[in-house]
C-alpha positions in Angstrom: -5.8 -34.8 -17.9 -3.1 -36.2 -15.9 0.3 -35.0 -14.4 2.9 -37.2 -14.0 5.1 -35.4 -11.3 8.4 -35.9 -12.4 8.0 -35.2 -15.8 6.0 -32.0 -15.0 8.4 -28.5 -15.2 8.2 -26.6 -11.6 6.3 -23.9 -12.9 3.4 -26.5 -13.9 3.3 -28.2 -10.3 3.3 -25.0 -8.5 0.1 -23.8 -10.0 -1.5 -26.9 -10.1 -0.9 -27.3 -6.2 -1.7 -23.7 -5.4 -4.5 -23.4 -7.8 -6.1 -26.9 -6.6 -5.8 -26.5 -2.6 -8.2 -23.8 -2.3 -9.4 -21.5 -0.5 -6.1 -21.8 1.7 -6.7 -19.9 5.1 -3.8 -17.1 5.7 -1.6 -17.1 8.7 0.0 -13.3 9.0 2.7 -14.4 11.2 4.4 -12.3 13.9 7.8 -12.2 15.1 10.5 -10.5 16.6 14.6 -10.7 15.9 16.9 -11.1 18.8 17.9 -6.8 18.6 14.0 -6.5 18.8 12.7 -5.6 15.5 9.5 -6.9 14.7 8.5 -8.7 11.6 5.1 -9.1 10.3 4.4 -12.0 7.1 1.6 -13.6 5.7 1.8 -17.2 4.6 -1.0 -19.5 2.8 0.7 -22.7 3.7 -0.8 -22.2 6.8 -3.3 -24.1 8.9 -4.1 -26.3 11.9 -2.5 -29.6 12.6 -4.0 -30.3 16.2 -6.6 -28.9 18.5 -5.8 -30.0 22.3 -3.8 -28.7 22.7 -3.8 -26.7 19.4 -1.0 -26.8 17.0 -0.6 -24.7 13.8 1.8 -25.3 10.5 3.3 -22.5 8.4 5.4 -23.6 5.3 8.3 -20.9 4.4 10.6 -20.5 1.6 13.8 -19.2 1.7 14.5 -16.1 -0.1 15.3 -15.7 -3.9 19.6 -15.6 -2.8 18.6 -18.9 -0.2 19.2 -16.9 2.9 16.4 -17.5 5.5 13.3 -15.1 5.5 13.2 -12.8 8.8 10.1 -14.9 10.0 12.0 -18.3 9.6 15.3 -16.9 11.0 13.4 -15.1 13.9 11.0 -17.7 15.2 14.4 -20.1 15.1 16.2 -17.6 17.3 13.8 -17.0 19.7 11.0 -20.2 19.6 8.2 -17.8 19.2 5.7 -16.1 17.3 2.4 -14.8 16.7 -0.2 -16.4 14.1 -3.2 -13.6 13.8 -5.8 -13.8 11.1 -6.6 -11.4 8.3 -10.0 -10.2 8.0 -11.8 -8.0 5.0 -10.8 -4.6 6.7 -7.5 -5.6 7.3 -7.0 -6.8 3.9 -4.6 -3.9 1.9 -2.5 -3.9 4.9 -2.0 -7.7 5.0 -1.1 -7.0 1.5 1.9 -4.5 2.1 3.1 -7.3 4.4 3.4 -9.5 1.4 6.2 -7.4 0.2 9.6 -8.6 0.8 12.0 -5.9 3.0 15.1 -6.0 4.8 15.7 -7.3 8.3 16.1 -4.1 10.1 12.6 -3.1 8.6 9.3 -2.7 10.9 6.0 -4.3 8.7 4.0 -3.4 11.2 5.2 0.3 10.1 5.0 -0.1 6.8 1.6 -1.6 6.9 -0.3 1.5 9.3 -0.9 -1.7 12.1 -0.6 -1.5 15.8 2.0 -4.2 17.5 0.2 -4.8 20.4 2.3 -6.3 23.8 1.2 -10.8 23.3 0.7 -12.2 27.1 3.1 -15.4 26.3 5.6 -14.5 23.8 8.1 -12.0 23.6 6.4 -11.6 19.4 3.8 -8.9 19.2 0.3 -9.5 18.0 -1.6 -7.0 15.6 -4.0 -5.1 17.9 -6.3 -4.7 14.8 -6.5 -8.5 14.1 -9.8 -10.0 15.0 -8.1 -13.3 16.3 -4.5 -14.6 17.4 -2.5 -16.9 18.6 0.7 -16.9 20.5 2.6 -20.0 19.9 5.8 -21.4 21.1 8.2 -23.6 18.6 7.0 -27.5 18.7 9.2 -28.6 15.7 11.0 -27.0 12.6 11.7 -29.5 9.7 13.1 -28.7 6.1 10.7 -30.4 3.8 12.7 -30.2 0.6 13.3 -26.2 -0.1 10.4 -25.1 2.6 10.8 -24.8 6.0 7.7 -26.8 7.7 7.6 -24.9 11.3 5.1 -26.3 13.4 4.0 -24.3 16.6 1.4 -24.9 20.2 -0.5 -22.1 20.9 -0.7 -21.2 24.3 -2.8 -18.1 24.2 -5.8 -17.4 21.8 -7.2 -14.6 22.0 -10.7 -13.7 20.5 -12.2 -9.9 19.6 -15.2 -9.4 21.9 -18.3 -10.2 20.4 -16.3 -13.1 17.4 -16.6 -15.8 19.5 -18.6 -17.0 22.6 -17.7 -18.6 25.6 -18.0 -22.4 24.1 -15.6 -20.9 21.2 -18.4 -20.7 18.4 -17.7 -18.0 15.9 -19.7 -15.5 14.3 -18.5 -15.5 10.8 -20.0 -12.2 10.1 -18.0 -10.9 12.5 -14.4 -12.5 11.8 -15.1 -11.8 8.2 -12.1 -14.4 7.3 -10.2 -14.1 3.8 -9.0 -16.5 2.3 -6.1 -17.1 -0.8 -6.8 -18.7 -4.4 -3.8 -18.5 -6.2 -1.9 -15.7 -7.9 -3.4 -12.4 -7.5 -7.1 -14.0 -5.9 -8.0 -13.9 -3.2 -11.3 -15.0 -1.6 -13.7 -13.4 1.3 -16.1 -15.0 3.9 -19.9 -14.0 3.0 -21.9 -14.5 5.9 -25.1 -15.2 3.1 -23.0 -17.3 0.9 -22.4 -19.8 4.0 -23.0 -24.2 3.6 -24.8 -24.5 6.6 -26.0 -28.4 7.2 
C-alpha cells in the first residue's frame, strides 16, 4: 500500500506518521512564564539532535484557537527550560500533564510533582524525574504549523545509582517509557532488552 502525500486527507498522514515512528521517546518539558508560573508538558516529538555538546528537539503545536501553548510562549520569553524524562512510576502524573490548562495554572500542582530549584536555568526540574536536562534556547523555527525549538543542555543531571561515572545507564533503573500512538504507550523491560 502506498500513500501519496498530497492526495492523502490530514487525518490519514497524522496516524501513519505517529503510528510508524515508534516507540518515540517523551520529553516532559519544564518551564517558567515571565510572572513566575511554572509549566510542566510532555511532548513525543522529542529527541536528541547532538551529543557534544548535547542538543535536544521538541516539536509543538499551537493550540486549537492558534495562540501559542504556555511551553512555546514561555521558553520564547525567557530562553530556557527543563527536558526531564518519564519513567514507569512517574507515568499517571506525566499523564495529568498531558491535559491542556490555562496559563496561570501550576502542572506541577495538578500532577502531585515536586519543582525542584534547576542549577542553570531559572525553569524548575521535577525532583521525582530520574533524569534532566537544563537547556538554554539554540534556535526556534516554525516548520509549517509546529514550532521546531531546538535547545543545548548545559546541565544533566542523573539519579544516583542510573548512570555511572562514564554515563552508562542502568535501564532497570531509569525504567524509560516510551509513546506509540493514540492512547499506547510503551515501557522499558530490563528482560525484553536487544543486547548485541
Amino acid at each position: 500500500m502506498e500513500f501519496l502525500v498530497d492526495r492523502t486527507d490530514g487525518d490519514t498522514l497524522f496516524r501513519l506518521v505517529l503510528g510508524l515512528v515508534v516507540p518515540r521517546p517523551i520529553g516532559w518539558v519544564s518551564t517558567v512564564s515571565r510572572e513566575g508560573v511554572y509549566n510542566l508538558a510532555p511532548f513525543s516529538f522529542f529527541n536528541a539532535v547532538n551529543d557534544e555538546p548535547p542538543v535536544f528537539m521538541i516539536s509543538v503545536g499551537d493550540r486549537d484557537d492558534g495562540s501559542l501553548k504556555d511551553t512555546v510562549r514561555n521558553i520564547l520569553d525567557t530562553e530556557e527550560f527543563v527536558i526531564n524524562l518519564v519513567s514507569e512510576d512517574l507515568f499517571r502524573n506525566m499523564l495529568i500533564t498531558a491535559e491542556e490548562f490555562p496559563p496561570e495554572v501550576d502542572e506541577f500542582k495538578k500532577a502531585g510533582l515536586t519543582p525542584e530549584p534547576a542549577k542553570l536555568v531559572k525553569a524548575p526540574r521535577i525532583k521525582e524525574a530520574k533524569a534532566a536536562f537544563e537547556c538554554k534556547l539554540f534556535k526556534h523555527e516554525k516548520v509549517y504549523d509546529m514550532h521546531l525549538i531546538l535547545g543545548e543542555a548545559k546541565l544533566i543531571r542523573v539519579e544516583e545509582g542510573v548512570a555511572d561515572r562514564e554515563g552508562r545507564i542502568d535501564y532497570e533503573k531509569l525504567r524509560p517509557v516510551g509513546r506509540l500512538m493514540g492512547s499506547y504507550y510503551l515501557r522499558v523491560l530490563p528482560d525484553r532488552l536487544l543486547k548485541v
